[in-house]
C-alpha positions in Angstrom: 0.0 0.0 0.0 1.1 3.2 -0.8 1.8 5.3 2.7 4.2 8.4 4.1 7.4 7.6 4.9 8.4 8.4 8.4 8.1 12.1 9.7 10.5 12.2 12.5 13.1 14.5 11.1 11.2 17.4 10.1 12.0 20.8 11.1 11.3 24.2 9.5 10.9 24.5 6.0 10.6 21.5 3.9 9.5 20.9 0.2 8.8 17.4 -0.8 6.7 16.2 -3.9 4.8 12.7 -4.2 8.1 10.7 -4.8 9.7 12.3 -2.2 7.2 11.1 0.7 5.8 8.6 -0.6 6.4 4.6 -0.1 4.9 1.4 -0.4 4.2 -0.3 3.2 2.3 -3.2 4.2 0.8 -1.7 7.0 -2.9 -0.8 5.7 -3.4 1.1 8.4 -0.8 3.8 7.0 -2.1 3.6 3.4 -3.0 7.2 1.7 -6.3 5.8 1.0 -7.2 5.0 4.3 -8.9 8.4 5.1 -8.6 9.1 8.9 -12.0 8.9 11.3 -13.5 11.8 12.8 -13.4 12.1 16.5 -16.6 10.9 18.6 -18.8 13.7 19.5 -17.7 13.1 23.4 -14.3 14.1 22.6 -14.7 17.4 20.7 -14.1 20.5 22.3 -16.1 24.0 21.4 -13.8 26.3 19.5 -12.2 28.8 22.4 -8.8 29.8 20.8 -8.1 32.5 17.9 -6.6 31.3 14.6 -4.0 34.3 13.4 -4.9 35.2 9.8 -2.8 38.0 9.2 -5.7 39.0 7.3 -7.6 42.5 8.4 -11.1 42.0 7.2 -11.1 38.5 8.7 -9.1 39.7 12.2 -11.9 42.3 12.6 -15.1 41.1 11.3 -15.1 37.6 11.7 -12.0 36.4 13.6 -10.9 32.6 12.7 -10.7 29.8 15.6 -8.8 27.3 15.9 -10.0 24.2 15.1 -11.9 25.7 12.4 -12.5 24.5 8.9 -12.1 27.8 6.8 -12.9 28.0 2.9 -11.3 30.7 0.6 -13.8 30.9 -2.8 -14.0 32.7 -5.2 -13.1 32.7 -8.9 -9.1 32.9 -10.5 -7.2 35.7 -10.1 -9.2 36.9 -6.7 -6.2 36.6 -4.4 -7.5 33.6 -2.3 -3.7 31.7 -2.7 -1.7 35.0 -1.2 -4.7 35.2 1.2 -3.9 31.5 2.4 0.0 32.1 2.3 -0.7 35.3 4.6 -2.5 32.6 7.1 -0.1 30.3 7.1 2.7 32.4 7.7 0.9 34.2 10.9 0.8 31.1 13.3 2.4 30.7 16.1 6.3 29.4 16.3 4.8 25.9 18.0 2.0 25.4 15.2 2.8 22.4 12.9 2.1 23.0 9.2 1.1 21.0 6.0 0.5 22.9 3.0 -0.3 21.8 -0.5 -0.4 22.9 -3.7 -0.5 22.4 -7.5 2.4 25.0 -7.9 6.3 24.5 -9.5 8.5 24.3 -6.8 10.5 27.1 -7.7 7.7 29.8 -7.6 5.9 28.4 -4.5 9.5 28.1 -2.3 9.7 32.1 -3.7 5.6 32.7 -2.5 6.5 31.2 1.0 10.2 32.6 1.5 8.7 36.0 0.9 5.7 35.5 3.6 8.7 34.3 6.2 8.0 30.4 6.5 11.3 29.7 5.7 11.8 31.4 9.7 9.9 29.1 11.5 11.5 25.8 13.6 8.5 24.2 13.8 7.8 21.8 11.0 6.6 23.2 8.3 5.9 20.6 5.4 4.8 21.7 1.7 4.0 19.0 -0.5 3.8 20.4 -4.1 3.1 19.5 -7.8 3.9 20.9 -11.1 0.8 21.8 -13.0 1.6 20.6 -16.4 3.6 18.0 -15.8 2.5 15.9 -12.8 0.0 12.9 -13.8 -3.3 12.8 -12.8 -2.4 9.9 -10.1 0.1 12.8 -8.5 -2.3 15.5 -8.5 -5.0 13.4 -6.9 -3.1 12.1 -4.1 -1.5 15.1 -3.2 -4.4 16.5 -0.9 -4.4 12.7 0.8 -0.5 12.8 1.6 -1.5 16.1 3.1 -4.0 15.1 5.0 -1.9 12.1 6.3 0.4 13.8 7.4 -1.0 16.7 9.1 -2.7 13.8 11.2 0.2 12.3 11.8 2.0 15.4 13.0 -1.2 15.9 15.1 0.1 12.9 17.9 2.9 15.0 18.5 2.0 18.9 18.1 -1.1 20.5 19.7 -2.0 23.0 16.9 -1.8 21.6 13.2 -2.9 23.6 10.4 -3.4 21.9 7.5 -3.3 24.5 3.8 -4.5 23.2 0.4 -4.3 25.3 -2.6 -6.3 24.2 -4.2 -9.3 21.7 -3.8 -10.6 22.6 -7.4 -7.2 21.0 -8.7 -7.9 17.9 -6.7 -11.6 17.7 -7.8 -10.6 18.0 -11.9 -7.6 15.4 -11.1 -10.4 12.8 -9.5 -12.4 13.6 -12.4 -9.8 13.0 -15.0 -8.5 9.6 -13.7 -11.4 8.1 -15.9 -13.8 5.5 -14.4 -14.0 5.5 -10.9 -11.4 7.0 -8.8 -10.4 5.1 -5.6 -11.7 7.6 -3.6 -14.8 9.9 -4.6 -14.4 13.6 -4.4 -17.1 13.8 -2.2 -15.9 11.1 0.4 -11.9 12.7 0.3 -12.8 16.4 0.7 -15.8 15.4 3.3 -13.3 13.4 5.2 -9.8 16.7 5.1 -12.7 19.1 6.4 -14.2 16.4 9.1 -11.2 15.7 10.8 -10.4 19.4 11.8 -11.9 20.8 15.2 -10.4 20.5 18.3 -10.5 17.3 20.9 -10.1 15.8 24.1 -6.8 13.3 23.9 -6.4 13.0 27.8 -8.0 14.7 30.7 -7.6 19.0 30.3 -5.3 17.9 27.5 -6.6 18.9 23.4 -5.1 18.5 20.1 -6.3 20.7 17.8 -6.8 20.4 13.8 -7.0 24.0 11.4 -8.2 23.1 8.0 -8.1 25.9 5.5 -9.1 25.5 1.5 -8.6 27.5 -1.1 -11.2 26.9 -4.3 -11.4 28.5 -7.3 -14.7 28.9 -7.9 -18.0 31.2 -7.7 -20.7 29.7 -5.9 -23.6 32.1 -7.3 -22.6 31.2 -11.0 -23.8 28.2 -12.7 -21.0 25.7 -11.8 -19.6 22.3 -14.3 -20.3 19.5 -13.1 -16.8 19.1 -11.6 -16.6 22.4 -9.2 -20.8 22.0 -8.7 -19.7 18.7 -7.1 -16.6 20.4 -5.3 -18.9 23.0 -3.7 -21.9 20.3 -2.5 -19.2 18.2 -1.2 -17.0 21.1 1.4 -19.9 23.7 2.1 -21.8 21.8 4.6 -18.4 20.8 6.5 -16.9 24.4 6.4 -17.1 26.4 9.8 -16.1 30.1 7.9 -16.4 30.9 4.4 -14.3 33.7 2.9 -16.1 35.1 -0.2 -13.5 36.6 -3.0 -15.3 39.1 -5.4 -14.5 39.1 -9.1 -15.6 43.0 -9.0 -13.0 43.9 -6.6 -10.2 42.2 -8.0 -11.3 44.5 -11.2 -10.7 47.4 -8.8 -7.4 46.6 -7.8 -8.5 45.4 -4.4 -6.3 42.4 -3.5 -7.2 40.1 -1.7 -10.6 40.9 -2.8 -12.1 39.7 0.3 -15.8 41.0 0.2 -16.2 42.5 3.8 -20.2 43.1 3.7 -20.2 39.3 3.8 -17.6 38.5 6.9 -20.0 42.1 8.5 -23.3 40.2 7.9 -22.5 36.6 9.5 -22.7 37.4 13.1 -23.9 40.7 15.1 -21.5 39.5 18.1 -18.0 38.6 18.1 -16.5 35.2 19.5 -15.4 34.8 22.9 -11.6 34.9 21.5 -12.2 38.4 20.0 -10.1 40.7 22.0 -11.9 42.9 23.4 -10.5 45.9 22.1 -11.3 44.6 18.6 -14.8 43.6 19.2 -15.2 47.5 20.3 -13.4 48.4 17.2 -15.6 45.3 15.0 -19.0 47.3 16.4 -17.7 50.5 14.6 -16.6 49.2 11.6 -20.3 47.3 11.3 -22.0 49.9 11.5 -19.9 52.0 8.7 -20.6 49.2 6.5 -24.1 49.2 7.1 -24.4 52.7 6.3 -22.0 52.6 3.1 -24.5 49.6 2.2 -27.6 52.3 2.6 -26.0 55.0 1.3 -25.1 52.8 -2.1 -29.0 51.9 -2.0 -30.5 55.0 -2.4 -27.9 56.4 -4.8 -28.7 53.3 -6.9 -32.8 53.9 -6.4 -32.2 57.8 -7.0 -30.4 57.1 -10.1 -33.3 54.6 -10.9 -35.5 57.0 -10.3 -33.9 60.3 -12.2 -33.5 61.5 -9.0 -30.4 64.0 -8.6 -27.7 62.3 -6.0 -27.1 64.7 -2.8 -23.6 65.8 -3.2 -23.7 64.6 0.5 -24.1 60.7 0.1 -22.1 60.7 -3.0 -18.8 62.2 -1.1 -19.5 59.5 1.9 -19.7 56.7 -0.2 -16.4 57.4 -2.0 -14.9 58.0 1.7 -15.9 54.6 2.7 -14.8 53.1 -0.1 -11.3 53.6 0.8 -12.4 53.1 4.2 -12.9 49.6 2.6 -9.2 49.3 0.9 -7.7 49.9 4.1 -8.8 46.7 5.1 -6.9 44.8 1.5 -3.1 44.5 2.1 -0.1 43.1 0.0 1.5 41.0 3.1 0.1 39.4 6.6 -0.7 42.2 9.2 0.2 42.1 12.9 -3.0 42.5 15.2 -1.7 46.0 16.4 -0.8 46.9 12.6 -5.1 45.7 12.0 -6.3 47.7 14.8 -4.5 50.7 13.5 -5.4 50.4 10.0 -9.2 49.5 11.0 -9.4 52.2 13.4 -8.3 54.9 10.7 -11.1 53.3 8.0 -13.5 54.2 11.0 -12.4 57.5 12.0 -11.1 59.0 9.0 -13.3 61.2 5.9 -11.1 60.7 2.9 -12.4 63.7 0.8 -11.1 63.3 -2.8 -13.9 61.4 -4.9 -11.3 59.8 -7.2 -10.5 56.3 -6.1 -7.1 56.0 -5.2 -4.9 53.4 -6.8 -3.4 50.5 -5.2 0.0 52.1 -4.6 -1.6 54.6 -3.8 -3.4 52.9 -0.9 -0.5 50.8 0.4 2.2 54.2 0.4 -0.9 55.4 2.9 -1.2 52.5 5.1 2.9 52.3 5.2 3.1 55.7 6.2 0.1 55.6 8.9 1.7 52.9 10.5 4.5 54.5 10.2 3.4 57.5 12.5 1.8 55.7 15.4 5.4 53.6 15.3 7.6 56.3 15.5 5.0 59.5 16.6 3.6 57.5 19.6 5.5 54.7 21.2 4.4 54.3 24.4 0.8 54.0 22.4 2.5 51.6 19.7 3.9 49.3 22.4 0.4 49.0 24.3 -1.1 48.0 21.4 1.6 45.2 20.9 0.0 43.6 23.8 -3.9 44.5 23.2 -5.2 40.8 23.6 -4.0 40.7 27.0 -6.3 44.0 27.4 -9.8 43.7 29.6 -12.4 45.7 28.1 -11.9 48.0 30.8 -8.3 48.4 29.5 -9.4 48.3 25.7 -11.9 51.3 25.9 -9.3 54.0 26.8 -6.5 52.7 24.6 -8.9 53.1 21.9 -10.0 56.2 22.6 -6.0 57.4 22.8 -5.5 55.7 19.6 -8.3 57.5 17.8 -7.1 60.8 19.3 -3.7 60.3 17.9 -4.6 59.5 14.9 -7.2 62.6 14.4 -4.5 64.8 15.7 -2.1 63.5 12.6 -5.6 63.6 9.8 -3.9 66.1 7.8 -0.1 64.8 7.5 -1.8 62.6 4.4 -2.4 63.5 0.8 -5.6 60.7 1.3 -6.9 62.8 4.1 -5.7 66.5 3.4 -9.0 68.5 1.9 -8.2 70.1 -1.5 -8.1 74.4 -1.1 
């Protein structure tokens, strides 16, 4: 049977393809197709632990847990693979991780160097496969190695995250093996998200599973049969979906995350939330809400040949940008988040020309780039802001709004023209 060899000797960064791991055993019990059970209900354990994303919409609207199963969809080109590089790359020094992908190795070892994996002692394995060369067989085992071995890893590591990117590639490669593959995409993908969540190994003692799945497709359009079985197969199993819009990638937003969705899943915030950013999270909801009114009745005025009020037209290209502050080229630190999304909330941005993606990052560089060096007492506390009470959080917010309106002008994004 074909199984993993040994994993013993991993530490930090490792790249491996099929043939690299792979082996024939005859142990069943180690075979790739033997898909791993999910725990008993007795021994699961209620999410209670934040997941770093590195990712501000997600840290602020709707904060990851550990243990949960997390889908990135959307269609090509939305930014859902440097979205799930920028998650990998924030866990913690102890997490173990297993990453796969359908990527040349030379490109991908370039992706994850430039996140910082290639830092971490922990193991990090990344199975990979080149696109155009790799058989079908290699592609379609590829998310079962990982999946192997990230439960493998799981006796000896408390926190495994497991990364495929992504399951679309899987799907087509089950599809294209002709006949019947060994394993059904419906049974394989069912069985990667299943065996995430957190459990009960001995008493007080968990191990804990993070599943997260990128797939490149749109579940509002009319899907192939391929993808349409994808999708029926990992929605019901996923714990968070991340939506990617097509329209913001046209915009230059990357990753396109659309925020209105991660706003409208939950009026409260998880018990992991810090509390300084489910104050923050309240502020930011209701800015969205009244972006998403103000769009309304510009769209029903227009409908109606009704002239726009200067007014609502001026707000809703402030919270636009409001909106891009929350899009970043590289994984954010919590205090860098809070920073960013506190300045989306507090700021009017008064030029009605979108601003470009440059543009946008030169803005959020340099805004950082005050609090850092302007206030550093402030920039320190907010290093340590999920050890804050809400007590605590309610002041230091309020400090780091006052800073920040105190330094409004400094920017060309927030300087009135005269």
């Amino acid at each position: 049977m074909l199984s993993l060899k040994p994993l013993d000797t991993l530490a930090g960064l490792s790249f491996a393809s099929l043939q690299d791991m792979a082996q024939f055993h005859s142990e069943t019990s180690r075979s790739l197709l033997r898909l791993p059970s999910p725990a008993a209900p007795p021994r699961r354990r209620p999410v209670s632990r934040r997941l770093p994303s590195g990712l501000a919409a997600a840290e602020m609207l709707l904060p990851l847990g550990q243990g949960h199963r997390v889908g990135l969809v959307g269609p090509p080109g939305t930014g859902k693979s440097t979205a799930l590089r920028m998650l990998v790359a924030s866990q913690a020094a102890d997490t173990a991780i297993v990453f796969a992908a359908l990527r040349a190795k030379p490109r991908l070892e370039s992706e994850l160097i430039a996140v910082g994996l290639d830092k971490r002692s922990a193991p990090t394995l990344v199975f990979h496969a080149e696109p155009a060369t790799s058989s079908t067989a290699e592609r379609y085992m590829l998310s079962l190695a990982a999946l192997r071995a990230a439960v493998e890893l799981g006796s000896k590591y408390s926190h495994v995250l497991l990364a495929v990117d992504d399951l679309t590639g899987f799907a087509e490669a089950a599809a294209d093996l002709g006949g019947v593959p060994p394993l059904s995409t419906a049974t394989v993908v069912s069985a990667l998200l299943d065996a995430g969540g957190n459990c009960e190994v001995a008493a007080g003692s968990e191990r804990t599973l993070s599943v997260a799945v990128a797939m490149d497709l749109s579940p509002e359009d009319e899907l192939p049969p391929t993808p349409r079985e994808l999708w029926r197969s990992a929605e019901p199993s996923l714990d968070v979906c991340i939506n990617f819009s097509r329209d913001l990638a046209a915009k230059g937003i990357f990753p396109a995350i659309n925020v209105d969705d991660l706003s409208n899943v939950s009026p409260y915030p998880p018990s992991y939330q810090a509390p300084l950013l489910a104050l923050l999270r309240a502020e930011l909801r209701g800015l969205l809400s009244r972006s998403r009114e103000t769009k309304y009745k510009l769209e029903l005025s227009k409908d109606l040949g009704l002239h726009a009020e200067m007014e609502d037209v001026e707000a809703l290209s402030s919270d636009s940008v409001a909106r891009g502050l929350l899009s970043h080229s590289r994984p954010l630190s919590l205090r860098e988040v809070t920073v960013l999304a506190c300045a989306g909330a507090l700021f009017h941005f008064p030029h009605r020309k979108s601003p470009g993606r440059a543009t946008l990052e030169a803005f959020q560089a340099d805004l950082l780039q005050s609090i850092e060096t302007g206030h550093p007492v402030l920039w320190q506390a907010l290093g340590s802001l999920t050890e804050l009470s809400r007590e605590e959080a309610g002041p230091l917010l309020r400090e780091l709004g006052e800073a920040l309106l105190a330094r409004r002008f400094e920017f060309q994004l927030t300087r009135p023209d005269l």
